[in-house]
C-alpha positions as CSV (number, residue, x, y, z in Angstrom):
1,X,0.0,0.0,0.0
2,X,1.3,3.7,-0.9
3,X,-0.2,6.8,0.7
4,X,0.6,10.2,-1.2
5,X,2.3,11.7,2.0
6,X,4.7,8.8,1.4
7,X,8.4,9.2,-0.2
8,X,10.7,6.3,-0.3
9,X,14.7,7.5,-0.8
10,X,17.5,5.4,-2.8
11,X,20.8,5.9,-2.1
12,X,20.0,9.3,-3.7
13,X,18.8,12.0,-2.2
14,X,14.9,13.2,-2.8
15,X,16.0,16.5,-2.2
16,X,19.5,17.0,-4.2
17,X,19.1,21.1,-4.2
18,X,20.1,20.1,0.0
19,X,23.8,18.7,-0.8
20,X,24.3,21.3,-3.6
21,X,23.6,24.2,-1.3
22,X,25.9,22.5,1.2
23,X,28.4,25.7,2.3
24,X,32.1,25.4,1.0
25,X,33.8,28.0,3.3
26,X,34.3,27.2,7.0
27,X,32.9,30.3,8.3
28,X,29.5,29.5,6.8
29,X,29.4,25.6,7.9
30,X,27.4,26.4,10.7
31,X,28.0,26.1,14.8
32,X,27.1,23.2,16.6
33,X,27.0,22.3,20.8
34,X,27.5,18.4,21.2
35,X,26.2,18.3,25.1
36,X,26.6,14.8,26.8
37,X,28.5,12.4,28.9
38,X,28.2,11.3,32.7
39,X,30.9,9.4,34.7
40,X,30.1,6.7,33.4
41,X,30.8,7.5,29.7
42,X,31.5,10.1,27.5
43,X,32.6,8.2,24.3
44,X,29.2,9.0,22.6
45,X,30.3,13.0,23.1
46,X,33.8,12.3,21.5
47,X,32.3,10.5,18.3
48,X,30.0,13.2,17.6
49,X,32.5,15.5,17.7
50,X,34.8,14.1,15.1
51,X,32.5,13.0,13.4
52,X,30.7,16.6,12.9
53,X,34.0,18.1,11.9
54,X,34.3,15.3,9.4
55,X,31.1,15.9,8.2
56,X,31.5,19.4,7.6
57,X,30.4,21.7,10.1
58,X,32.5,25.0,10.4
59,X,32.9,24.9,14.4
60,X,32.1,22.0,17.0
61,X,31.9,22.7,20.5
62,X,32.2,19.7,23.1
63,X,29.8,20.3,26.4
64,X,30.9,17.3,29.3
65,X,30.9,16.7,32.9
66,X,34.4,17.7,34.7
67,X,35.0,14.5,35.7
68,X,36.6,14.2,32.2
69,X,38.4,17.3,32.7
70,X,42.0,15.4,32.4
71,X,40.9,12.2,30.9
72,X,39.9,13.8,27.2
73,X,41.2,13.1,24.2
74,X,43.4,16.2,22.2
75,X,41.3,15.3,19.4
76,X,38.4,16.8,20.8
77,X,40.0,20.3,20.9
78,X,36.7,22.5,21.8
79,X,35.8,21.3,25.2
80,X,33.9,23.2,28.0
81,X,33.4,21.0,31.3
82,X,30.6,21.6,33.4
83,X,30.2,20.3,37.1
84,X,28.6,17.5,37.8
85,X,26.4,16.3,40.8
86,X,27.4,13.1,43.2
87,X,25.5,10.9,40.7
88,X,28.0,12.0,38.0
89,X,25.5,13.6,35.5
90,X,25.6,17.7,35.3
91,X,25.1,19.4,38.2
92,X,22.7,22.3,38.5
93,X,25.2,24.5,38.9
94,X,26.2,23.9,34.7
95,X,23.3,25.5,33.9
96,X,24.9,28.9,32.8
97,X,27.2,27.5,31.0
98,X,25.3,25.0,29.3
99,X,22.8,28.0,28.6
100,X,26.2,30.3,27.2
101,X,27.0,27.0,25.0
102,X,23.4,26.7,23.2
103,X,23.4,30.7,23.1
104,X,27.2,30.3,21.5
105,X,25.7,27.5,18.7
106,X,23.2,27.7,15.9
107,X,22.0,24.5,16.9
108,X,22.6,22.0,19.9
109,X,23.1,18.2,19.8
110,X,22.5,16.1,22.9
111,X,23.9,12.9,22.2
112,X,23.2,10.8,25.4
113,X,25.4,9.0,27.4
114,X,23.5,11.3,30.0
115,X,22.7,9.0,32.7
116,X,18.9,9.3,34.3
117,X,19.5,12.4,36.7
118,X,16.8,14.3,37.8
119,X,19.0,17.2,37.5
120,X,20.3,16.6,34.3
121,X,16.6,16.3,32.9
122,X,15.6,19.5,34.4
123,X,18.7,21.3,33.0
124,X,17.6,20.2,29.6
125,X,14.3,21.2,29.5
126,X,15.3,24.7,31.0
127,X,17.4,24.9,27.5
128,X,14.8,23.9,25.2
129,X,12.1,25.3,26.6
130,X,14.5,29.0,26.9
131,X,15.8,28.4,23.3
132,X,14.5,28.8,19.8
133,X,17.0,27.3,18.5
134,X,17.2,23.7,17.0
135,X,17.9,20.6,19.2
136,X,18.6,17.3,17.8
137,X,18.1,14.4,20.5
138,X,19.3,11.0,20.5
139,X,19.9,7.8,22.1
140,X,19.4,8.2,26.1
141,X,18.6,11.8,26.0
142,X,15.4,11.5,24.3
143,X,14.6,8.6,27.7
144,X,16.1,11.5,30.1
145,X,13.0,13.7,29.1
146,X,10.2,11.2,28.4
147,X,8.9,12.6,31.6
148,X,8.1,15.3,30.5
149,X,6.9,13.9,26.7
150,X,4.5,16.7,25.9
151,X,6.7,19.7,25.9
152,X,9.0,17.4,24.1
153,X,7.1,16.8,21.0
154,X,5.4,20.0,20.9
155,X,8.1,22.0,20.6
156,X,9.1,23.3,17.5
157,X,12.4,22.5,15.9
158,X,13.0,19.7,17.4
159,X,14.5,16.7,15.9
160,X,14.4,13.1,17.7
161,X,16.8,9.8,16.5
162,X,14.7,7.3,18.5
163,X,14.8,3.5,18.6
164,X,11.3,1.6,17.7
165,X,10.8,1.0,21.1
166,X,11.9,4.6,22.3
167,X,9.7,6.2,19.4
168,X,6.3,3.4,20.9
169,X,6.7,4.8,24.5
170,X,7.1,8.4,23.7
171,X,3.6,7.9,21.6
172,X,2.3,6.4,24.8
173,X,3.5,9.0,27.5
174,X,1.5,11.2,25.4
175,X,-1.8,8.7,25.0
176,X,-1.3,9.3,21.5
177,X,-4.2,6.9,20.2
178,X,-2.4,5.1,17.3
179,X,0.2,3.2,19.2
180,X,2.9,1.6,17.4
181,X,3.9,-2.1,17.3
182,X,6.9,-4.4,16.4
183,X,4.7,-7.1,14.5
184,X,4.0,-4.3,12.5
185,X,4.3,-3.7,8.4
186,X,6.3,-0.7,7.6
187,X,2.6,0.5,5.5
188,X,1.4,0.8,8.8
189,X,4.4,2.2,10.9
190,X,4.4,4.9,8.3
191,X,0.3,5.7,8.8
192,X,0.9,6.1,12.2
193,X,4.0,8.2,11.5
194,X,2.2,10.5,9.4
195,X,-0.9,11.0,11.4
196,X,1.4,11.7,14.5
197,X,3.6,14.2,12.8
198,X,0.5,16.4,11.7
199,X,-0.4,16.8,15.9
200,X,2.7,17.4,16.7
201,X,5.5,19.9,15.2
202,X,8.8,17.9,15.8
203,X,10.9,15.8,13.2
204,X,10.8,12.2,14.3
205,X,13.1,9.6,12.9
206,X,13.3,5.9,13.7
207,X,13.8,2.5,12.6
208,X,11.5,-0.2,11.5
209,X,12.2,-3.6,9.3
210,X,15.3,-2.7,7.7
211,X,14.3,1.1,6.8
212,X,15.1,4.7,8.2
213,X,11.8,6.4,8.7
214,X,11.9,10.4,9.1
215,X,8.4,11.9,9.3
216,X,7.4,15.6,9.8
217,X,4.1,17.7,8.7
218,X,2.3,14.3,8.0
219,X,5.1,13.8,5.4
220,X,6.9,10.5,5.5
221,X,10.4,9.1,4.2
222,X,11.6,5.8,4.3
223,X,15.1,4.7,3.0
224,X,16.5,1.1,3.4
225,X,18.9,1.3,5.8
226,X,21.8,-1.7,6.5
227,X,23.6,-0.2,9.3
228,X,21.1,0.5,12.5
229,X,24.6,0.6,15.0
230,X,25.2,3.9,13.8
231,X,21.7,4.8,14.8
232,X,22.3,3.4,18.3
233,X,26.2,4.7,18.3
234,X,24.3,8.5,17.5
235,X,26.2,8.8,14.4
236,X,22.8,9.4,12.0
237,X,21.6,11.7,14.7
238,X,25.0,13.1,14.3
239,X,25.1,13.8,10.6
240,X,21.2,14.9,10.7
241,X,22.4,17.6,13.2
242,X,25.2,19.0,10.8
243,X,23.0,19.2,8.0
244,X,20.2,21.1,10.0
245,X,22.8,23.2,11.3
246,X,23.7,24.2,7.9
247,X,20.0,24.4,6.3
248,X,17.9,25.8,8.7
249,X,14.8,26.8,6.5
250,X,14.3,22.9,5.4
251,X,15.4,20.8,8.2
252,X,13.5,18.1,7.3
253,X,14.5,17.7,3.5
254,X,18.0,17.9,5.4
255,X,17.5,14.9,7.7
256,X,16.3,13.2,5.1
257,X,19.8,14.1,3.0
258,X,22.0,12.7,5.9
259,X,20.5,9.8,5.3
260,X,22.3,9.2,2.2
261,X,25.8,9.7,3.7
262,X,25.3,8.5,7.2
């Protein structure tokens, strides 16, 4: 079954005007906050750094927790550390600067490795609710605020890389009536997709039987897709966060462009 609302991408872009208008200079590529990491991990925030630079973006910016203060790699050369609470997420008292990074950026990544802190959640919010600015969330950042799933997904310009099963409960914190299930055909994941993305504003991306799904507007686009690590690792979220960075007034025919090269 086909639906109208429904694109499917090839290893070419639907939307090749996006990697065309992709800036050349450095000074045009676009600023972009990777915040992430606990004291348990902070690989997630590394990755996403190099891999943003690789990608293209003009400047990267590395928000962590300072228990990482003397254990980072060189590579990562544009590093702010924040302080962290006795649970080993951020602290409250990394709000301003977390705040001066997002301010700093024209749009913020937060990559996970975030731990389940109250405070951390909290600070989070504070910056996307104080922000109009785009946020890109992945892995256990988009768990961290499925608390507080309503402001999430009505927020505008906000993009979320979510697993199936991350993308069914966010539907259900919200008593969104169409739920989503894993016995089901992608026909149907996309219906639900599209009728979800016309109540809410926000770019949603998952995974689902071998394809990348990125919905927005009621609009649906689904690519096959061989490699669903890199979703888990936050390397498509990472790549979707350059190219929204750099193509602000069609961030969704840019998601759906990273697809191509993540």
């Amino acid at each position: 079954m086909d639906f109208d609302y429904w694109l499917k991408q090839t290893d070419k872009s639907l939307f090749p005007d996006i990697e065309w208008a992709k800036p050349e200079r450095k000074s045009l590529a676009g600023k972009l906050a990777i915040i992430g990491g606990h004291s348990g991990g902070m690989l997630a925030v590394a990755d996403a750094y190099q891999q943003a630079l690789e990608s293209g973006i003009g400047e990267a910016r590395a928000i962590l927790p300072n228990t990482f203060a003397k254990t980072i790699s060189s590579s990562v050369a544009d590093t702010i550390f924040v302080p962290t609470n006795p649970s080993g997420g951020m602290g409250k008292d990394s709000l301003e600067q977390l705040k001066a990074a997002t301010a700093w950026a024209d749009a913020t990544l937060l990559i996970g490795d975030s731990g389940r802190n109250s405070e951390t959640a909290i600070m989070f919010e504070t910056l996307l609710r104080e922000f109009d600015k785009p946020f890109i969330l992945t892995r256990d950042a988009v768990d961290l605020l499925k608390n507080n799933a309503s402001a999430l997904i009505n927020r505008d310009k906000t993009t979320i890389v979510a697993s199936f099963a991350q993308t069914q409960k966010l539907l259900q914190a919200v008593l969104f009536p169409k739920q989503l299930l894993f016995s089901m055909q992608l026909a149907q994941v996309v219906e639900v997709m599209h009728k979800f993305t016309l109540s809410y504003p926000i770019i949603m991306v998952t995974f689902h039987q071998e394809q990348l799904i990125a919905a927005r507007d009621g609009r649906v686009v689904t690519m096959p897709f061989g490699n669903p690590m890199s979703i888990w690792r936050g390397s498509v979220a990472t790549k979707a966060a350059v190219y929204i960075t750099q193509h602000q007034n069609a961030p969704f025919e840019a998601v759906v462009t990273s697809f191509v090269t993540a």
